[in-house]
C-alpha positions, 0 to 999 in steps of 0.5 A, a space after each residue: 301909881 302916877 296920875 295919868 292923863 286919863 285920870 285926871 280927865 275922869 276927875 273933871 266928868 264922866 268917862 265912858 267906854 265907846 268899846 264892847 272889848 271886854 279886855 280894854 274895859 278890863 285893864 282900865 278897871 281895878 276893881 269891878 267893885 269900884 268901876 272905872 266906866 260909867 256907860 258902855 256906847 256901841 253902834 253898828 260899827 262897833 258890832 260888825 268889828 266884834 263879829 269878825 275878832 276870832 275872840 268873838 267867834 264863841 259868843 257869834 255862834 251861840 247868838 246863831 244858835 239861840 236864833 235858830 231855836 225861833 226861826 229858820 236860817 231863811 227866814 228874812 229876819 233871821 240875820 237881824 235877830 242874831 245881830 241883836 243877840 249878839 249885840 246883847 251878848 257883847 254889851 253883857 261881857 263888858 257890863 261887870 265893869 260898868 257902873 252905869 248902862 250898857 247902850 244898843 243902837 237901833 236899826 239905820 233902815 228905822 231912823 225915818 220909821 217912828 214905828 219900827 224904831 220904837 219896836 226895835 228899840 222895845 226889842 233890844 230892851 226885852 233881850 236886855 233884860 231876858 240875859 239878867 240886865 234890867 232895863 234901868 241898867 239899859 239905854 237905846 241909841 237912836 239916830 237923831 232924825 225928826 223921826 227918830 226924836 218922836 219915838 225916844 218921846 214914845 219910849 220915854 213914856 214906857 220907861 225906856 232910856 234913850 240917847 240921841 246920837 248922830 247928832 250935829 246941830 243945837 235943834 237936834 238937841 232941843 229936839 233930844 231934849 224935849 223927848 226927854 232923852 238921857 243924852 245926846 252925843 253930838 259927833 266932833 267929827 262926822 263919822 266918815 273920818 273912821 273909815 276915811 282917815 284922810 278927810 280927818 282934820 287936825 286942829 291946834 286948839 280943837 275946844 276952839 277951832 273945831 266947828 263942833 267945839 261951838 255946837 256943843 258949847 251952845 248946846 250946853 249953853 242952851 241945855 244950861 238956861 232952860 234946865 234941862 236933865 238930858 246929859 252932852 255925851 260927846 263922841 266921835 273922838 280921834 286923838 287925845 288932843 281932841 279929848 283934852 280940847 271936849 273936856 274943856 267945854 265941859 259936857 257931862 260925860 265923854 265916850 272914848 274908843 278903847 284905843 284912844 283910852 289906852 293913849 290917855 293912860 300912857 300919856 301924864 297930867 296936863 296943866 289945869 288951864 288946857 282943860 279949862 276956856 246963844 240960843 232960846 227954847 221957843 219952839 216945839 221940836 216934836 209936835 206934828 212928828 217933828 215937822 219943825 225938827 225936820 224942816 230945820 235939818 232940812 236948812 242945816 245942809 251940813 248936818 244934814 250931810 252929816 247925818 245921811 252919811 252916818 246912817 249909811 255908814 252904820 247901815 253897811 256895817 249892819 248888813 256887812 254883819 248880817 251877810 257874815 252871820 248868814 255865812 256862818 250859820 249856814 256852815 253850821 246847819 
């Protein structure tokens, strides 16, 4: 079989799903003793698609019915409770073809709650590991909000994995890294450009001209000169040009949508040199629940931007599949 361009990228890094459709994990893997994957991102977005694809609709009703056996369909945390099974559901169906962790994002309503993010995030851990994944095999998503940071500090201490998403800025990566976070998925592009094709930008050379190129090149930078272990996991990805331009910056993993994916497969190898081309920890990011974190996103207005929308993007996304799971399981009373 000739090498395509998403081989070769899988040679140069980690290549992760940024998917919870089973199939496209599927046509990516011959084996799944020899996974393609490593990881398997997914946020609310991702989650409200799968609820309403009619190949979905068996595994929604069985998250119903198992909340249903703990609570009454009236109950206000009902919805929530099926979104997280479902959730878990979801992720379990691509875990056979995963040779690293399946990943859940909490609640966009808990990123400025240190407590009810650290319990949703204790939460989805629990219903991990009660459907046979263990909780090494786990990691959490969590906005990266000053917030948000202290609470991946908390959950680092009970052995919880974390990622640091929604992130825009090189404090918010200091932030990550000082919470001892697996990763951080910065954004390439702010994640209206999903719903908003329109406002997307394209770049000739994006691992030069995009704005979040230098973002990640310092946060790697940085990552690089004080030894840190949290890992850059790139996301928010458009078009195979904007893959070939991240690889070039060198992160450790990249997550791709599967149909960015299936485009990577179609497409032949590049030459070498398309995938080829500073700031000092002094401060302490969580200390005073984030105070620092906070007042820097405070004077970065365009992350701050960035992250406010992305919350509220996801937030609809969850309660959009919230009032679809209440629609069904009122049918089904």
């Amino acid at each position: 079989m000739a090498p395509t361009l998403l081989t070769q990228i899988s040679q140069l890094l980690t290549v992760d799903i940024d998917c919870m459709d089973p199939e496209v994990a599927k046509r990516h893997t011959r084996s799944t003793s020899s996974p393609f994957f490593c990881d398997m991102t997914s946020n609310q977005a991702i989650v409200s698609g799968e609820a309403t694809r009619s190949e979905q609709a068996v595994l929604l009703r069985s998250a119903i019915e198992e909340a249903k056996k703990k609570q009454s369909p009236d109950s206000d945390t009902f919805a929530q409770d099926v979104l997280d099974i479902f959730t878990v559901l979801l992720a379990k169906q691509v875990y056979p073809y995963l040779g690293g962790n399946v990943h859940a994002q909490t609640s966009p309503p808990a990123a400025f709650d240190v407590q009810k993010t650290v319990v949703h995030a204790q939460k989805l851990v629990e219903l991990f590991e009660a459907k046979g994944i263990p909780r090494s095999r786990v990691c959490i998503k969590i906005p990266t909000t000053a917030e948000g940071m202290v609470a991946c500090a908390e959950l680092q201490k009970e052995g919880i994995q974390t990622l640091a998403t929604c992130l825009f800025s090189v404090p918010q990566a200091l932030a990550a890294h000082q919470a001892r976070c697996v990763y951080v998925a910065p954004y390439f592009n702010e994640l209206r450009v999903h719903f908003e094709p329109t406002i997307w930008r394209e770049y000739a050379t994006p691992g030069k001209d995009h704005p979040m190129s230098q973002v990640i090149f310092d946060v790697k930078a940085v990552y690089g000169r004080i030894g840190s272990k949290t890992k850059v996991m790139p996301a928010s990805i458009v078009t195979p040009r904007e893959v070939i331009g991240l690889v070039s910056l060198k992160p450790d993993h990249i997550t791709i949508s599967g149909g960015i994916l299936d485009k990577l497969a179609a497409l032949p190898v590049v030459a070498p040199e398309e995938l080829e081309i500073e700031e000092e920890l002094s401060a302490d990011y969580l200390v005073s629940n984030g105070a620092l974190l906070k007042e820097a996103l405070a004077k970065d207005v365009e992350s701050s931007r960035k992250l406010d929308d992305a919350l509220k993007l996801f937030d609809e996304a969850e309660r959009k599949t919230k009032e679809y799971i209440l629609k069904i399981a009122t049918k089904t009373q």
